[in-house]
Residue, then its C-alpha position, 0 to 999 in steps of 0.5 A: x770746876x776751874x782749877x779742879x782735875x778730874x777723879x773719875x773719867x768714863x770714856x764710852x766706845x759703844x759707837x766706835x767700829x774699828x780701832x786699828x793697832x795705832x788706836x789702840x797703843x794711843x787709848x792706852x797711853x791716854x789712860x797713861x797720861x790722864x794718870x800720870x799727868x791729870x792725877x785721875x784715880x781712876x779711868x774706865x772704858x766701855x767698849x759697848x760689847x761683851x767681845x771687847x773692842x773691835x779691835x785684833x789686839x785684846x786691848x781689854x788686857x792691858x785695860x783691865x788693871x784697876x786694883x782698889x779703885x785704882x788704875x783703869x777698868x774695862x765695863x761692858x756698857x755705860x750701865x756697868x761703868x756708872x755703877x763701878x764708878x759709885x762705888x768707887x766714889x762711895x769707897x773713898x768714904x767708906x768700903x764698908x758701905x759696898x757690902x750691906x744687907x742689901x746687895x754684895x758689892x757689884x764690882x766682883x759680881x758677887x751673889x748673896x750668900x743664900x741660906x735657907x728660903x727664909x733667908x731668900x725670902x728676906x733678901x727679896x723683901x731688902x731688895x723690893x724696899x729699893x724700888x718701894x723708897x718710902x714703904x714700910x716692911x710690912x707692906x712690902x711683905x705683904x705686897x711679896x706675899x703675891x708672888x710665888x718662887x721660880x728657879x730657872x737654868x741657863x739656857x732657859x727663856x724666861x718668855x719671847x718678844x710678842x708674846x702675852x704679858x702675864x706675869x711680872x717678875x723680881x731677879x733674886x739671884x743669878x744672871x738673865x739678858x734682854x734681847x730686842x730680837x727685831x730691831x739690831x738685836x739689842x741685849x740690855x743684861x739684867x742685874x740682881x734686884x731688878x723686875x721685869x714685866x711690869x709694864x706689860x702686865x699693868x698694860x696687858x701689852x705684849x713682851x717688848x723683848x726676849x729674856x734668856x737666862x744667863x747662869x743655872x739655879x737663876x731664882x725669881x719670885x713671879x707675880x702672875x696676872x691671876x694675882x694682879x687681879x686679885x690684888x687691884x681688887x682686894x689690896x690696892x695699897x700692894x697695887x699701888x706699889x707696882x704701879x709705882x715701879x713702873x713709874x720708877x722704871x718708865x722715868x729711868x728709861x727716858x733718862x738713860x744716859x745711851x738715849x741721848x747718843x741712839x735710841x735704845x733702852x727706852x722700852x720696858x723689858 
């Protein structure tokens, strides 16, 4: 709005393939500039790589200095930056809001401090009545009852790109990533609370991508193809519960923000 300077400013390098020392010291004197002269709380940059940016100089360093929402931050991808973004804006209300039942706060990367299975167990319910908006409890519960514990170690791959869909699966605790393995090797990280395969195992499709399990003791609760049958004949109130996530997911993925700049994101993991 006129008259009205900005909070929050994202600026997205992910296309950018070089920044040569020049370039660098001029990002750095912008995030200078929108703060002293703009009065923006908060700048985040996204250079696209988990390597930083393409540049000799470790400009992520000097970038990286946001203290209580304050200042600028370094977020690998567009995903990352609108996240820490909420929340700041969301702390400005109240910080206690970023550490609720559901999920610690994402900006320290923080894990659920699981105590027993029941514990997990609940936390699993918390984070499926996030893709369920609208469901009760006991029908989340119920639709859980499907799905059976796996624990997986880093290095492990959870399944290949090609491959038979047979299962679909909600990331409880630890890190995994998406690898397009044909297509520029495209990696989309997967972030706690999210399932996986859903498309595929409502399709009978192929997996669209290979999985890779990022961090030991990595904890998902699967639903085989054995107990998706079994549910769309005996339960369709739990069947419809995923059918619903895969529409949640599909709409997400046509609307990412990076499908406007090239075409990624756009296939179910």
């Amino acid at each position: 709005p006129a008259g009205k300077l900005p909070f929050i400013v994202i600026i997205d390098f992910t296309l950018v393939l070089g920044i040569d020392s020049s370039a660098a010291q001029a990002i750095i004197k912008l995030r200078d500039q929108l703060s002293h002269q703009l009065g923006t709380k908060l700048v985040i940059f996204v250079p696209g790589s988990a390597s930083g940016f393409p540049c000799e100089i470790n400009i992520s360093e000097q970038l990286n200095t946001a203290r209580n929402f304050s200042g600028s931050h370094v977020c690998e991808d567009m995903d990352q930056a609108l996240i820490y973004a909420e929340d700041a804006l969301i702390a400005t209300v109240n910080k206690n809001l970023l550490y609720d039942s559901i999920k610690g706060s994402f900006l320290s990367n923080d894990q659920k401090d699981i105590i027993s299975i029941e514990d997990e167990k609940s936390h699993a319910i918390e984070l499926l009545f996030r893709k369920c908006p609208g469901e009760s409890r006991q029908v989340v519960e119920k639709f859980l009852s499907y799905f059976t514990r796996e624990t997986y170690n880093k290095g492990d791959v959870l399944w290949k790109q090609g491959t038979k869909s047979d299962s679909a699966k909600l990331l409880v605790s630890g890190d995994l990533i998406s690898k397009l393995e044909y297509e520029a090797e495209t990696t989309e990280t997967i972030s706690i609370g999210s399932v996986i395969g859903e498309s595929g195992l409502v399709q009978g499709s192929n997996r669209n991508s290979t999985v890779y399990v990022l961090l030991d003791n990595t904890i998902l609760y699967s639903l085989s193809s054995e107990a998706w049958e079994i549910m769309k004949k005996d339960d369709l109130q739990s069947a419809q519960l995923l059918y619903s996530i895969v529409v949640r997911y599909l709409t997400l993925r046509v609307q990412h923000v990076s499908n406007r700049i090239f075409e990624t994101r756009c296939l179910p993991i």
